[in-house]
C-alpha positions in Angstrom: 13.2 -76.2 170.8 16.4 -75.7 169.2 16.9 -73.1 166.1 19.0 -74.0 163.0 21.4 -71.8 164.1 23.9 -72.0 166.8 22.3 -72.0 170.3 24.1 -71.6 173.8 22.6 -73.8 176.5 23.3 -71.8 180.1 23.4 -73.9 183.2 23.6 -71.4 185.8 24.4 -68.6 183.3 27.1 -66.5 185.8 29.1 -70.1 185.9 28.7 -71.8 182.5 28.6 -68.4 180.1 31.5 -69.8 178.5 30.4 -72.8 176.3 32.6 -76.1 177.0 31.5 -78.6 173.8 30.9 -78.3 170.2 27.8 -80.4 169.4 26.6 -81.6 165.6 23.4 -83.6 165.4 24.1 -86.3 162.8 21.0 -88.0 163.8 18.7 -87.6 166.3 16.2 -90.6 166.1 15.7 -93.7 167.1 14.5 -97.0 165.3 13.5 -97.4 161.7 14.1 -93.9 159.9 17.6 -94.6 158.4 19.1 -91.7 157.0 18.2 -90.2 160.9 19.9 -92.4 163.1 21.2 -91.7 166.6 24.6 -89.7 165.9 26.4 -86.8 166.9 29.4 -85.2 166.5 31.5 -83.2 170.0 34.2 -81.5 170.0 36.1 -78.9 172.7 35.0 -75.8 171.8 38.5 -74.7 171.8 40.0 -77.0 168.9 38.7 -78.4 165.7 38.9 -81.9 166.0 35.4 -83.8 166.2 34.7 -87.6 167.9 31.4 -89.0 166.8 29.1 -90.4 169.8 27.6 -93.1 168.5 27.2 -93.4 164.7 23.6 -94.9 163.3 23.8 -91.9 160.6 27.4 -90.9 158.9 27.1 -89.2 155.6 23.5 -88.1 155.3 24.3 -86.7 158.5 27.0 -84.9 157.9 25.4 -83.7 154.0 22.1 -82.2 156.2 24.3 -80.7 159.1 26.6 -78.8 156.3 23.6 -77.6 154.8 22.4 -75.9 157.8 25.7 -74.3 157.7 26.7 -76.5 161.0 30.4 -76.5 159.3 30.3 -72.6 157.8 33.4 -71.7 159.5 35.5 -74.9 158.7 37.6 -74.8 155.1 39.3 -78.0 153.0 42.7 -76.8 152.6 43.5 -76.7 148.8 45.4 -79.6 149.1 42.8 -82.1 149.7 41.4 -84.2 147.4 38.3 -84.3 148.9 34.6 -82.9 149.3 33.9 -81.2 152.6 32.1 -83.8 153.1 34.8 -86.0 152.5 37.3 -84.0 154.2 34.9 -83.7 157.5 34.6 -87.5 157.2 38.3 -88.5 156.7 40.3 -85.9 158.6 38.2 -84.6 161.0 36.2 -86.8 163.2 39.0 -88.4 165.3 37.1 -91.8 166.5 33.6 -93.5 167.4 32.0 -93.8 170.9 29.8 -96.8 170.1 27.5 -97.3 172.8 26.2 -100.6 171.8 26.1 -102.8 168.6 21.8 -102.3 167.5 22.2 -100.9 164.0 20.5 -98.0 164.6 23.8 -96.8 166.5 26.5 -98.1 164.0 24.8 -98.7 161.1 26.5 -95.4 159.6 30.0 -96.3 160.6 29.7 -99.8 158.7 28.4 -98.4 155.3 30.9 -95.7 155.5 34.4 -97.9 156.3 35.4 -98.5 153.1 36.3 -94.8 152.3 36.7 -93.6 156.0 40.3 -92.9 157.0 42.4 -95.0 160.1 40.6 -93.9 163.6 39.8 -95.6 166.7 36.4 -97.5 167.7 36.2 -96.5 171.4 33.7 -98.5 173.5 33.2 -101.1 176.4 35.0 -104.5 175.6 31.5 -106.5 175.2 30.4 -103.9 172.9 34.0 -104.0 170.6 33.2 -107.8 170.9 29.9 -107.8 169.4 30.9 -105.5 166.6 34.0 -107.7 165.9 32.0 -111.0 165.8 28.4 -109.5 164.3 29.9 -107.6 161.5 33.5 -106.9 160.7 33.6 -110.6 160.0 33.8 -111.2 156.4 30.1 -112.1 156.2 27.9 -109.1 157.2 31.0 -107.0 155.7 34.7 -107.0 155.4 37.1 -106.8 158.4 37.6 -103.3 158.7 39.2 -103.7 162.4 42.3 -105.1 163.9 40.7 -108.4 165.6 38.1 -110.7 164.8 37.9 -113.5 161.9 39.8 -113.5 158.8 42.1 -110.8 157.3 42.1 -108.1 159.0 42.1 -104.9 157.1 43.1 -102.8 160.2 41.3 -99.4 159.6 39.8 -99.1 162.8 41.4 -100.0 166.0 39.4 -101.2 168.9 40.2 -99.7 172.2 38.3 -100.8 175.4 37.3 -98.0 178.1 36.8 -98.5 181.5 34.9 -96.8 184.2 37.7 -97.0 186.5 40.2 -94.6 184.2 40.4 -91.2 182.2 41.7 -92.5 178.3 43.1 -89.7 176.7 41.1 -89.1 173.1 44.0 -89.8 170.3 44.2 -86.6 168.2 41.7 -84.5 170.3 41.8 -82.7 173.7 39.8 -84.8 175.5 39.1 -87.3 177.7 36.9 -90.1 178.2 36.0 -93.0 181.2 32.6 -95.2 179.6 30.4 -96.8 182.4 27.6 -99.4 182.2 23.9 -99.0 181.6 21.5 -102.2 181.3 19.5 -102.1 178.0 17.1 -105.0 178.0 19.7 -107.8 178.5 22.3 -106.1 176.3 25.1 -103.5 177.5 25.2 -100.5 176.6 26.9 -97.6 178.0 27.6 -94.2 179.4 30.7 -92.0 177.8 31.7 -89.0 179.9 33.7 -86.5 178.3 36.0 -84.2 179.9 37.9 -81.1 178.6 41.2 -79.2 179.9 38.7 -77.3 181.4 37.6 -80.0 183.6 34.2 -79.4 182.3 32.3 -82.5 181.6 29.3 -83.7 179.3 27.2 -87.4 179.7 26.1 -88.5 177.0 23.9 -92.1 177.4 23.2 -94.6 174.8 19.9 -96.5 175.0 18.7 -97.7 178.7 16.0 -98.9 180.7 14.8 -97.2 184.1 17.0 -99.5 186.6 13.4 -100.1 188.9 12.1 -101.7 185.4 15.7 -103.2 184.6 15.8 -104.4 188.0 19.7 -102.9 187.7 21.5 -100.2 190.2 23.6 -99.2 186.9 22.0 -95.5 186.7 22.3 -95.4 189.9 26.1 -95.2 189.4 26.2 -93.3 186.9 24.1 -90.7 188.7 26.7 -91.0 191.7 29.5 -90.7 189.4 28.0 -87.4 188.0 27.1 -85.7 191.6 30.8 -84.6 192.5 30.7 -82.9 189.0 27.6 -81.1 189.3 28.4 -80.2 193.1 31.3 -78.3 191.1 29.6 -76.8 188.3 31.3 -78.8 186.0 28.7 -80.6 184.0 27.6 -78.9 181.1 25.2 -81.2 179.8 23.2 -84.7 179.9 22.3 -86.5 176.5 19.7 -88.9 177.2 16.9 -91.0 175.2 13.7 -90.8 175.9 12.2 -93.3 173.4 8.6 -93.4 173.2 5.7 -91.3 174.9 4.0 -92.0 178.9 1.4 -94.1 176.6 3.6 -97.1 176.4 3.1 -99.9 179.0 6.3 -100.1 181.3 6.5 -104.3 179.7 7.2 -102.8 176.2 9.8 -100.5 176.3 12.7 -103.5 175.8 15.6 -101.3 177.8 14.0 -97.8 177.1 12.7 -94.6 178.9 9.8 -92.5 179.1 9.0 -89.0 180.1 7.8 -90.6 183.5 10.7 -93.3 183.8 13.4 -90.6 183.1 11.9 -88.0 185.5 11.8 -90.2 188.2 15.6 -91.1 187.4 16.5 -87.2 187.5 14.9 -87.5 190.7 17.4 -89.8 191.9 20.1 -87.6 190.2 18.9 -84.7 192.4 18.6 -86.3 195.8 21.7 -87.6 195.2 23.0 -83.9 194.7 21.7 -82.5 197.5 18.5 -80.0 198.3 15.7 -79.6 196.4 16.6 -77.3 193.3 20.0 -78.6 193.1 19.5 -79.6 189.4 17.9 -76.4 188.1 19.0 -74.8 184.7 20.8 -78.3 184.0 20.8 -78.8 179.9 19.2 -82.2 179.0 19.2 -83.3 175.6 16.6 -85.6 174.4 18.2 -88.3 172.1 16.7 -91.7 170.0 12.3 -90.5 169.9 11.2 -93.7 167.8 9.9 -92.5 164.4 6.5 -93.7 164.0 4.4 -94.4 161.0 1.2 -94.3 162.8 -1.2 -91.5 161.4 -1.7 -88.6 163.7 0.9 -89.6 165.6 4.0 -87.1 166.4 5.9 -89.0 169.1 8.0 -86.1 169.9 5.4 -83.7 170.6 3.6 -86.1 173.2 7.3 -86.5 174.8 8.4 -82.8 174.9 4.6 -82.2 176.5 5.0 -85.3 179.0 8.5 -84.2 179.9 7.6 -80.0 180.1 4.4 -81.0 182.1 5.8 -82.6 185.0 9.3 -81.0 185.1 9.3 -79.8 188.8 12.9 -80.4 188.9 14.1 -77.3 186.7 16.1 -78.7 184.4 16.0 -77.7 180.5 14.9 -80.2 177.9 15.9 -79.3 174.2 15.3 -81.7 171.4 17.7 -81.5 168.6 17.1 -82.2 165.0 19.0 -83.3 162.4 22.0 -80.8 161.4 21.5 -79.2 164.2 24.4 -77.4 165.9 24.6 -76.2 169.6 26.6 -76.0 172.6 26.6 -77.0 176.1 
């Protein structure tokens, strides 16, 4: 379980001592809990500047992160007119990795547009598409973007990744190639970050198991990963792991399990190599549904499901909200 203050995550402590990513939880939930939507904030632990991967929670976020002194060592230069808040908003996160366009991903970008500052929106064409034609269009809200109907107001610019190239992060250090992942008929996708250290971190919006998918898009993404575990370069995997073993495979509409995700690390480590080969490996569980059942804590039945059949050795940590850590 992670602590409210600043954790290390080791991956085979003698290589990975030295911490390659800044992480801020924004939000660490999934579904119907709004002011605790999936959101986080990474940055290289070696600059300042932050990019937000995916964005379902904006300001409460950042209000409950700087509570829990996730921003103690960062200062508004007297200049500013702004809150730190404000400040952290406007001139410090540096663009959105928007995995797909459900609400509970974005939701906290929309509501916060009209006093954010000019950034990117980073993500995979169909996924700037739907966010252009669902709700920067004049109806559901104003057109904060540079495309899509009516006048555009041009805050955010769209910019398409591909899983063919490394894009260069506009006003950050980093680096970024976004690959597919099926999510009950609707795209959604994989960012992988990299640093001038050539360390990398994955971090997965919401997806389905390919066997229950019936997709091979894990699959690629797990091959992808190999070369850079082979080389000790991945620090970490953000993953969901929505709802508890108890819910039948038919009604998980593009989600994972402790099961379903445990059998896809399995693929992940025979794709790596010997038995083992995955040991010490950070995973971070994103997007446990909130429930309003009584005497029901979905994320204690998932951190039990996922500790109880671990034979694989990686680490599971579940943040909260305002949590920071490093991988």
């Amino acid at each position: 379980m992670f602590k409210k203050s600043l954790l290390v995550l080791l991956y085979s402590v003698s290589t990975y001592a030295h911490a390659g990513f800044d992480i801020v939880t924004l939000g660490s939930k999934g579904g119907i809990q709004d002011g605790n939507l999936t959101a986080f904030l990474l940055k290289d632990s070696d600059e300042q500047n932050y990019i937000a991967l995916d964005a379902g929670t904006i300001i409460n976020g950042l209000i409950v992160a700087d509570q829990q002194q996730a921003f103690k060592d960062l200062n508004v230069p007297p200049h500013s007119p702004y809150t730190k808040i404000g400040y952290l908003l406007r001139d410090k996160i540096k663009g959105y990795f928007i995995s797909h366009a459900h609400l509970d991903h974005l939701a906290g970008m929309i509501i916060a547009s009209p006093d954010d500052s000019h950034k990117n929106i980073y993500g995979l064409a169909s996924v700037n598409d739907t966010i252009t034609e669902t709700y920067f269009n004049w109806k559901a809200w104003p057109n904060f973007g540079n495309r899509g109907q009516g006048y555009q107001l041009g805050k955010y610019n769209y910019t398409d990744l591909s899983s063919q190239d490394w894009l260069p992060i506009k006003n950050t250090n980093l680096q970024v190639k976004a690959l597919p992942l099926s999510h009950a008929g609707v795209e959604s996708s994989a960012f992988i970050i990299k640093n001038n250290q050539k360390q990398i971190v994955a971090y997965l919006g919401d997806t389905g198991a390919d066997r229950i998918e019936k997709s091979d898009l894990l699959n690629s993404l797990w091959s992808t990963l190999t070369p850079y575990i082979k080389n000790k370069q991945l620090k970490g995997i953000m993953i969901e792991t929505s709802f508890s073993n108890d819910v039948a495979e038919r009604s998980l509409y593009g989600h994972l399990t402790p099961k379903l995700l445990l059998e896809e690390l399995t693929q992940l480590e025979n794709k790596v190599g010997d038995k083992g080969a995955l040991t010490g490996l950070p995973i971070v569980i994103t997007h446990i549904k909130y429930s309003l059942l009584k005497q029901s804590d979905p994320q204690t039945m998932i951190q039990q499901q996922l500790n109880a059949d671990n034979n694989i050795g990686v680490i599971f940590h579940f943040p909260a909200q305002g949590d920071h850590f490093q991988l």
